[in-house]
C-alpha positions in Angstrom: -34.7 -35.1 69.6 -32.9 -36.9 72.7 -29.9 -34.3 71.6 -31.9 -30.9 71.7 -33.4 -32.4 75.0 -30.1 -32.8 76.5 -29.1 -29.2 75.8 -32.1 -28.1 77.3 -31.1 -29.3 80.4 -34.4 -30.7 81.6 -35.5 -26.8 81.6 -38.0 -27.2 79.0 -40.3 -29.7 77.5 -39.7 -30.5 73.7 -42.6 -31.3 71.5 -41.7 -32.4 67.9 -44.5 -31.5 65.8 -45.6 -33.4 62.4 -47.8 -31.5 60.0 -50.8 -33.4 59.0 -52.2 -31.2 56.5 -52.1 -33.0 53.1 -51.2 -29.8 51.3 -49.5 -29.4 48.0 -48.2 -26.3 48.5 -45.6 -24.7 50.3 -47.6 -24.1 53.9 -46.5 -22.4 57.0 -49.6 -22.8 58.7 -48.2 -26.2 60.2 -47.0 -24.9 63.6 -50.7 -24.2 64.4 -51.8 -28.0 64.0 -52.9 -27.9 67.0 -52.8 -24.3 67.5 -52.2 -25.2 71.2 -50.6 -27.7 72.8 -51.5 -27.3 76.3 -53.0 -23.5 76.9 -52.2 -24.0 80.5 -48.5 -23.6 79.8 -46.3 -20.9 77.7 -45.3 -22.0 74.5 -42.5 -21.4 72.4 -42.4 -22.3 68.5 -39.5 -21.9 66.3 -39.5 -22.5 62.2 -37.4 -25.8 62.0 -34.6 -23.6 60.3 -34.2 -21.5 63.5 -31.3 -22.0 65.6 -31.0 -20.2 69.2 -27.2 -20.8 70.7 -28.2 -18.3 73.7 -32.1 -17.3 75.2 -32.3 -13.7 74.2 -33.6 -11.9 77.0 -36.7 -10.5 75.6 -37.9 -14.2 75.7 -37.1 -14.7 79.7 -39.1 -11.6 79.8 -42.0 -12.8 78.0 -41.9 -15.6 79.9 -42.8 -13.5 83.1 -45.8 -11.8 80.7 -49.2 -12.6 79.8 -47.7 -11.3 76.4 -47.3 -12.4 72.6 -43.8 -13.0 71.6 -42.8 -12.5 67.6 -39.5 -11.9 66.0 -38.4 -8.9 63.7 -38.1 -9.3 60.1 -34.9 -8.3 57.9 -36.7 -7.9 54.9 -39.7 -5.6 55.9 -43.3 -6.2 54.9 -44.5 -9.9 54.2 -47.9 -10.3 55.0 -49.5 -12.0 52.1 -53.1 -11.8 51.9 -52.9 -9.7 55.4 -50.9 -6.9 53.8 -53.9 -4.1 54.6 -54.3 -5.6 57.9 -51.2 -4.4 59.3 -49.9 -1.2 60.0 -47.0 0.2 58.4 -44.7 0.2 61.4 -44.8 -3.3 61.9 -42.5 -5.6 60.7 -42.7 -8.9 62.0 -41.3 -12.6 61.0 -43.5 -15.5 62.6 -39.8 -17.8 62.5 -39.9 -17.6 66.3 -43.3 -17.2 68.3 -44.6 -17.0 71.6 -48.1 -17.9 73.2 -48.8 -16.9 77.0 -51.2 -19.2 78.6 -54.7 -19.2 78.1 -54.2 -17.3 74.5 -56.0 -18.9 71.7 -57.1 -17.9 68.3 -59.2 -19.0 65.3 -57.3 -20.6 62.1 -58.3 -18.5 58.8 -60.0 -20.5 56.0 -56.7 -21.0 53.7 -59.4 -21.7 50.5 -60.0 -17.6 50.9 -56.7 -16.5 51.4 -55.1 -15.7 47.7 -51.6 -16.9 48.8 -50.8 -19.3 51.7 -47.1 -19.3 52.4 -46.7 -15.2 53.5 -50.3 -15.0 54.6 -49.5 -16.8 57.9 -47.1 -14.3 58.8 -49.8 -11.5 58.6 -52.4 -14.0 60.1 -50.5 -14.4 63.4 -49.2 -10.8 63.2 -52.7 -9.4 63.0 -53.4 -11.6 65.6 -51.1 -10.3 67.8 -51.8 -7.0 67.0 -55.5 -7.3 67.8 -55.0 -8.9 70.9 -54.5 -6.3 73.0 -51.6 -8.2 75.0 -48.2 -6.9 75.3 -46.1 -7.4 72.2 -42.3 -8.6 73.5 -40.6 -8.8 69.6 -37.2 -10.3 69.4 -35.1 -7.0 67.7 -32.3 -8.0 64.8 -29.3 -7.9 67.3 -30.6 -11.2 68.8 -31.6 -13.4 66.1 -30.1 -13.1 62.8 -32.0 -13.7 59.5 -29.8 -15.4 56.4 -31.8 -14.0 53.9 -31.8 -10.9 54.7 -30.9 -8.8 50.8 -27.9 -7.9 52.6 -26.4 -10.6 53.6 -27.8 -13.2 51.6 -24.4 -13.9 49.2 -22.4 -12.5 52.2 -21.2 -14.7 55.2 -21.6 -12.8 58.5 -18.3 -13.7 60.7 -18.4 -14.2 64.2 -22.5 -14.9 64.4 -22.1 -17.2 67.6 -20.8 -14.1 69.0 -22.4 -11.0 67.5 -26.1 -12.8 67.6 -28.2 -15.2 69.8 -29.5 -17.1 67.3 -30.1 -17.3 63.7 -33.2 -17.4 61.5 -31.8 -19.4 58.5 -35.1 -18.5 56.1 -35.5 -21.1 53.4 -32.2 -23.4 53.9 -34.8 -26.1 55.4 -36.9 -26.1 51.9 -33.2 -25.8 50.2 -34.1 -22.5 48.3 -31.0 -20.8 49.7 -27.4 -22.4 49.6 -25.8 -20.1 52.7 -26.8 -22.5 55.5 -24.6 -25.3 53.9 -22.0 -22.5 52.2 -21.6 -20.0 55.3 -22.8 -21.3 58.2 -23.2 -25.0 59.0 -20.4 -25.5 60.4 -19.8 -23.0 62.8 -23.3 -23.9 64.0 -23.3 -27.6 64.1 -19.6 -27.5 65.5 -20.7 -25.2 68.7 -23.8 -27.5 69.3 -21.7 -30.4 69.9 -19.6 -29.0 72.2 -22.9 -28.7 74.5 -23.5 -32.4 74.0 -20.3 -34.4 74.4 
């Protein structure tokens, strides 16, 4: 934590959150435990295997917004239990989300929903959706996603250059090998350069 802090530059307040759910299943619903941290403030949540090298500029502009921030998804349509909720043209991935101050939502009853793990993606996207805020969503060029059917078994070169971060979907629960195969070392190699 005192390493991301120092890349920050003292520009931003870093929270590491714990999930206190005792859960036996796979469960994404942890970055709402507390669902805020301080509503007074924006706030800024990234899946722990998300990795921003650069601030893609749709965030600096959300950050002059009362507006919702969500990132695109690679693969389409994942909306688990929410699947009828949302509209065809929408296809959002909750790795990288955005709350304006003074937003707040209610938490679904997980014992209804019939699956858990994609169901939070269509929660917060309905949410969103429903809110009738400004939706700033961070488009493919910015933030890569590993497990993307494309690219999956297929190293992308150059991703510090062609991309401003990187959505490495499932490399934190080890279901996918290309974080450790493709990309780790890029990655960790350019993050110590901004900390020596």
């Amino acid at each position: 934590m005192n390493k991301l802090r120092k890349i920050a530059l003292g520009k931003a307040d870093l929270i590491e959150s714990n999930n206190k759910w005792e859960n036996k299943q796979k469960n994404s619903f942890w970055k709402y435990v507390p669902n805020r941290i301080d509503s007074s403030k924006y706030e800024l949540i990234l899946d722990s295997d998300v990795v921003l090298w650069e601030v893609p500029a749709i965030i600096n502009k959300w950050l002059n917004s009362d507006g919702v921030l969500i990132n695109t998804d690679w693969n389409g349509r994942n909306y688990g239990s929410f699947e009828k909720d949302i509209p065809e043209k929408f296809t959002f991935n909750a790795g990288i989300l955005g709350f304006p101050p003074q937003y707040s939502f209610a938490l679904p009853d997980l014992s209804l929903l019939e699956e858990v793990f994609l169901s939070e993606q269509g929660f917060v996207s309905k949410e969103f959706i429903t809110s009738n805020r400004e939706m700033f969503v961070i488009q493919k060029l910015d933030v890569f996603q590993s497990n993307s059917e494309e690219f999956i078994d297929n190293k992308v070169n150059d991703i510090l250059k062609k991309h401003k971060g990187a959505h490495f979907c499932g490399c934190n629960y080890c279901h996918f090998s290309h974080w450790d195969k493709y990309y780790k070392d890029d990655v960790w190699k350019y993050y110590y350069s901004l900390i020596k």
